[in-house]
Backbone bond lengths (Angstrom), bond angles and torsions (degrees), N, CA, C in turn:
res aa  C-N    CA-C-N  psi(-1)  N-CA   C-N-CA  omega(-1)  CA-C   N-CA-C  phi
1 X - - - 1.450 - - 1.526 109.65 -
2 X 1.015 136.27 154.95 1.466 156.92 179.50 1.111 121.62 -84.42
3 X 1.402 133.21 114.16 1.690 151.16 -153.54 1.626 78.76 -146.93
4 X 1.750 84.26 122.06 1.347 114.88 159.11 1.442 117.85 -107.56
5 X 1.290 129.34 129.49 1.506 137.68 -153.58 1.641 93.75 -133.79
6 X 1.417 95.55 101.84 1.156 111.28 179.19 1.512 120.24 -91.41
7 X 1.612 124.10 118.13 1.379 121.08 -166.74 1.304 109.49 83.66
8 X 0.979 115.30 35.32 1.880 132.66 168.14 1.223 114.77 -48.73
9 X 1.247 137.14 142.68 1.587 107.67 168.32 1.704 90.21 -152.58
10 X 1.018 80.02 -173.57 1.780 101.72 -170.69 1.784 125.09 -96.06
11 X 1.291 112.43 26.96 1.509 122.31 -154.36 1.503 104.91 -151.27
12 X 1.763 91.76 101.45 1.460 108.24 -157.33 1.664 101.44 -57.45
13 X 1.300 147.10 -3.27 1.382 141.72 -142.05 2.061 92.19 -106.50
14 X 1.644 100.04 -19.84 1.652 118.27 -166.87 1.467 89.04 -60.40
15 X 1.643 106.00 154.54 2.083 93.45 130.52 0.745 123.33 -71.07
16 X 1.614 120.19 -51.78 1.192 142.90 -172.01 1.815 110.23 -16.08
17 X 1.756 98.32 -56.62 1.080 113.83 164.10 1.417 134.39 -51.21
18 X 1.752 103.42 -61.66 1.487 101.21 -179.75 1.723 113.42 -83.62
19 X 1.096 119.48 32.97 1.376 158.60 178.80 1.745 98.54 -89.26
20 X 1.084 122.05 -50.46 1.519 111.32 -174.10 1.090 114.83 -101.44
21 X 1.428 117.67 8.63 1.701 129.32 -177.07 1.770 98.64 -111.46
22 X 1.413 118.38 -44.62 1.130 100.78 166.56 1.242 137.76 -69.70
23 X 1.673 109.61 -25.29 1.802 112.25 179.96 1.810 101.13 -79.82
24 X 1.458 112.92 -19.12 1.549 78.17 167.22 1.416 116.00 -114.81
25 X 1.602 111.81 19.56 1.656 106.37 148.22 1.016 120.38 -72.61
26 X 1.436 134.45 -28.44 2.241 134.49 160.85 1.402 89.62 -58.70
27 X 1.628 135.71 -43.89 1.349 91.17 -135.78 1.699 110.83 156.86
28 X 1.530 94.08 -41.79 1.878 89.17 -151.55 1.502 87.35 -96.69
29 X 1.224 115.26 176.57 1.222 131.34 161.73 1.216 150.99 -87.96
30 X 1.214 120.04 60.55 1.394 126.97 -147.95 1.430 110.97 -60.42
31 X 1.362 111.53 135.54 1.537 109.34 165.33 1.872 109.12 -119.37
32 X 1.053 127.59 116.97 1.448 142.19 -170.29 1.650 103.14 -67.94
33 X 1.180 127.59 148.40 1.470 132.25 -162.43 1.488 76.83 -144.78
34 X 1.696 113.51 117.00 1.569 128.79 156.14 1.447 111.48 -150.53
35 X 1.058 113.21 138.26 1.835 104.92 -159.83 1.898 95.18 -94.85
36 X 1.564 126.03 -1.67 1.339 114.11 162.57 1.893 108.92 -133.83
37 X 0.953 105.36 17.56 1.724 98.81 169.31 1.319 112.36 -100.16
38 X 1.002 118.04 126.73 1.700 128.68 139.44 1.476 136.61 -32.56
39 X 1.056 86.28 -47.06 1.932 89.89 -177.92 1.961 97.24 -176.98
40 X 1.436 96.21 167.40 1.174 109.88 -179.17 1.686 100.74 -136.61
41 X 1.258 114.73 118.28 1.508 128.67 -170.26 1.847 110.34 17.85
42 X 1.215 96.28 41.04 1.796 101.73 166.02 1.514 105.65 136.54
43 X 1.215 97.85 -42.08 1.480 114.13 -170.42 1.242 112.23 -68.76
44 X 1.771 108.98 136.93 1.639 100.59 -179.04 1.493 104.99 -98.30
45 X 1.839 100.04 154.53 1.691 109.25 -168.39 1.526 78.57 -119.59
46 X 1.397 83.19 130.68 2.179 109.13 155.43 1.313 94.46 -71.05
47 X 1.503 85.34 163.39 1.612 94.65 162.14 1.016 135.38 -131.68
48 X 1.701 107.85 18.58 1.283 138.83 159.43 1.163 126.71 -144.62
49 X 1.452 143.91 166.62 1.074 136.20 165.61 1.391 115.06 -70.34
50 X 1.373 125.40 -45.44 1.407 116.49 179.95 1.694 115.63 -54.37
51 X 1.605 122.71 -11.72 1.539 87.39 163.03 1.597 123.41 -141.15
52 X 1.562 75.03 62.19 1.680 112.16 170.97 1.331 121.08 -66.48
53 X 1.369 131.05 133.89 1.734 123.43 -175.48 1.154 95.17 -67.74
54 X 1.020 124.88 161.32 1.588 138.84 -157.54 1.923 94.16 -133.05
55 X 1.676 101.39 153.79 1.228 140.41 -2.54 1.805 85.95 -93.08
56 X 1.175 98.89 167.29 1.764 120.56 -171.27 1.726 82.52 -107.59
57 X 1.496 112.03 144.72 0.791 110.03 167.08 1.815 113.01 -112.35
58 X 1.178 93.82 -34.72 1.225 112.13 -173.97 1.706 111.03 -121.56
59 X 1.946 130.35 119.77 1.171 131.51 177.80 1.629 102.58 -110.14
60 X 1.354 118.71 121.79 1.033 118.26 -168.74 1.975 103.05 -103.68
61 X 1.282 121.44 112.95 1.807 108.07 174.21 0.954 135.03 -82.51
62 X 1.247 143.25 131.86 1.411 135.00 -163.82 1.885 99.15 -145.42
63 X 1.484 126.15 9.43 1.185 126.01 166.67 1.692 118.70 -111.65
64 X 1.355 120.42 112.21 1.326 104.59 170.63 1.045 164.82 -1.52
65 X 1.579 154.26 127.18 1.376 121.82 -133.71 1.303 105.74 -96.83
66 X 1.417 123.31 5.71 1.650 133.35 158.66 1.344 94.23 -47.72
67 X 1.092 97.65 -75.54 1.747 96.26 -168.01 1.750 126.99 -73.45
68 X 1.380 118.98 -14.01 1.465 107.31 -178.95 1.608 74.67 -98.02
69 X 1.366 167.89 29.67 1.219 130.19 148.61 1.720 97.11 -101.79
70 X 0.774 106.24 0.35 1.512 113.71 -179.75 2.046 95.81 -77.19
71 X 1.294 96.81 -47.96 1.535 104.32 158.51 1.369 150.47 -103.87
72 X 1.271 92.30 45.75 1.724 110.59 -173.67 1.482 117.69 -64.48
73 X 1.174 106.45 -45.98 1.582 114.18 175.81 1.499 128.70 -63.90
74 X 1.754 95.70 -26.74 1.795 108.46 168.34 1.175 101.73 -81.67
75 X 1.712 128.07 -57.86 1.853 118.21 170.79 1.500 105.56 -30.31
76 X 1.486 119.93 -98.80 1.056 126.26 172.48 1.719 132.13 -6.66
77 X 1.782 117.35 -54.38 1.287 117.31 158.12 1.485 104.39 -69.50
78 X 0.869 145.64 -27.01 1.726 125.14 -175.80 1.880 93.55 -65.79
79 X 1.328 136.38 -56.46 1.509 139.52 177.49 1.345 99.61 67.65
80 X 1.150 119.22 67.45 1.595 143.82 176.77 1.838 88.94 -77.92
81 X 1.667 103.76 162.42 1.752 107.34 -177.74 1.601 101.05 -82.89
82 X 1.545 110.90 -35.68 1.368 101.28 -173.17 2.033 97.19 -130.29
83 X 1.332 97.05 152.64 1.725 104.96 135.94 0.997 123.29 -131.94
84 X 1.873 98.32 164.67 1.408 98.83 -173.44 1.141 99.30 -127.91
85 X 1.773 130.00 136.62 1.063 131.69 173.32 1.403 110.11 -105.89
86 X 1.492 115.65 133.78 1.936 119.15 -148.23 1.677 85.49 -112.21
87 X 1.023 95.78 139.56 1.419 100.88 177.99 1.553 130.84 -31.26
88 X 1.161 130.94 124.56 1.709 130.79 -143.46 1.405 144.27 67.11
89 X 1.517 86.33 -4.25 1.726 101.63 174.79 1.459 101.10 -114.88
90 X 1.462 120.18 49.50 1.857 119.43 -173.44 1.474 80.65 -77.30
91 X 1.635 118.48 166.71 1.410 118.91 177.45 2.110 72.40 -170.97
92 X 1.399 117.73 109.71 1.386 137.94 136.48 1.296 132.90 -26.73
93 X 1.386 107.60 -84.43 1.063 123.37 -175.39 1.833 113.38 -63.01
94 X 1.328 109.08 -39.90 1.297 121.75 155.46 1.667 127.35 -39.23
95 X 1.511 89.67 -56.26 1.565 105.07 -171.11 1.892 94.08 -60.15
96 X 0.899 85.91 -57.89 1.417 105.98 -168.94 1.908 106.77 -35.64
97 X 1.153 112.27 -72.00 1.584 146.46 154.71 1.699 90.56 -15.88
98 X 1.110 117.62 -52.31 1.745 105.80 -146.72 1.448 85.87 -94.76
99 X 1.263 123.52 -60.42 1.539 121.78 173.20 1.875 140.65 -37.33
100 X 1.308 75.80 -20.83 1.640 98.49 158.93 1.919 114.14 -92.21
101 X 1.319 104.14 -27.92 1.281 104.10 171.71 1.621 107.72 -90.72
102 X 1.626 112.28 35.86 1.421 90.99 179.93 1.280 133.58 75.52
103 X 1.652 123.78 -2.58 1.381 118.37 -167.34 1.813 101.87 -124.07
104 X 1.376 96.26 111.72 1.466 99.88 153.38 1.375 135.17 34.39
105 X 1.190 162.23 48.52 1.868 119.70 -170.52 1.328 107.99 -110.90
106 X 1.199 100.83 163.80 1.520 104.41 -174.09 1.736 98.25 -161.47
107 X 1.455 111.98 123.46 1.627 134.59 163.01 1.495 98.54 -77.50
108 X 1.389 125.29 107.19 1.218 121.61 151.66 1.422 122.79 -172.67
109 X 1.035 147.79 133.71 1.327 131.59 172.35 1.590 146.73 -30.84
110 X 1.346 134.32 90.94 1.240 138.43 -141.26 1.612 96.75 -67.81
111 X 1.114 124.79 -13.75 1.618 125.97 -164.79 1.895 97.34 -92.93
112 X 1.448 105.17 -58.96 1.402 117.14 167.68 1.562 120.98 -29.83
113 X 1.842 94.34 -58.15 1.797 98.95 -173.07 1.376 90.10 -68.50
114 X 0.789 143.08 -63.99 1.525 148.73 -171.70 1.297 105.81 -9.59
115 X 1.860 109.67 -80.82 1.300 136.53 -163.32 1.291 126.01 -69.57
116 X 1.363 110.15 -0.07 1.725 136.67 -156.14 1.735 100.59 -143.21
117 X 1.719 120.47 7.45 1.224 120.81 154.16 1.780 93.97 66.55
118 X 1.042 128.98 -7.01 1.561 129.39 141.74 1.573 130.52 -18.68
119 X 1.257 105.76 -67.02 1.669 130.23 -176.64 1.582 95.68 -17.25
């Protein structure tokens, strides 16, 4: 299934980063969301959500809620089953927003659920 990792970056020290090495060591398919990278050690990064392979099942956040409420309407139009907001990227009004649209939320660490058979 398809995990979108929002705020991906290229700097092995991130989760964000070791975020797309672990979801496709379980399994899933991570696709990286960076609005100026190319790729991350092979892997290609969108640079938006709108032209993401579809359907996402899973949007994972890893950018501040300055900025994903700045993109609520692109979260929201992607209508992924779950999000996950990773520790420091809580966003309320967001959470709030998607859960009325039916979608998922979940505060927790995407590396944690991962590693603890959670995911």
């Amino acid at each position: 299934m398809n995990v979108a990792i929002l705020g991906a970056t290229d700097k092995p020290d991130r989760y964000a980063y070791q975020a797309v090495f672990l979801l496709r060591e379980k399994g899933w398919s991570p696709f990286p969301v960076h609005p100026r990278l190319e790729q991350i050690k092979g892997i290609k990064v969108y640079h938006s959500l709108k032209v993401l392979p579809l359907p996402v099942h899973t949007l994972t956040v890893y950018i501040n809620k300055d900025r994903s409420s700045l993109m609520s309407q692109e979260i929201l139009a992607l209508s992924p089953e779950r999000i996950i907001f990773n520790p420091g990227a809580e966003n309320g009004l967001l959470a709030d927003a998607a859960r009325a649209a039916g979608i998922q939320v979940v505060n927790a660490c995407t590396l944690v659920l991962l590693r603890t058979g959670q995911f």
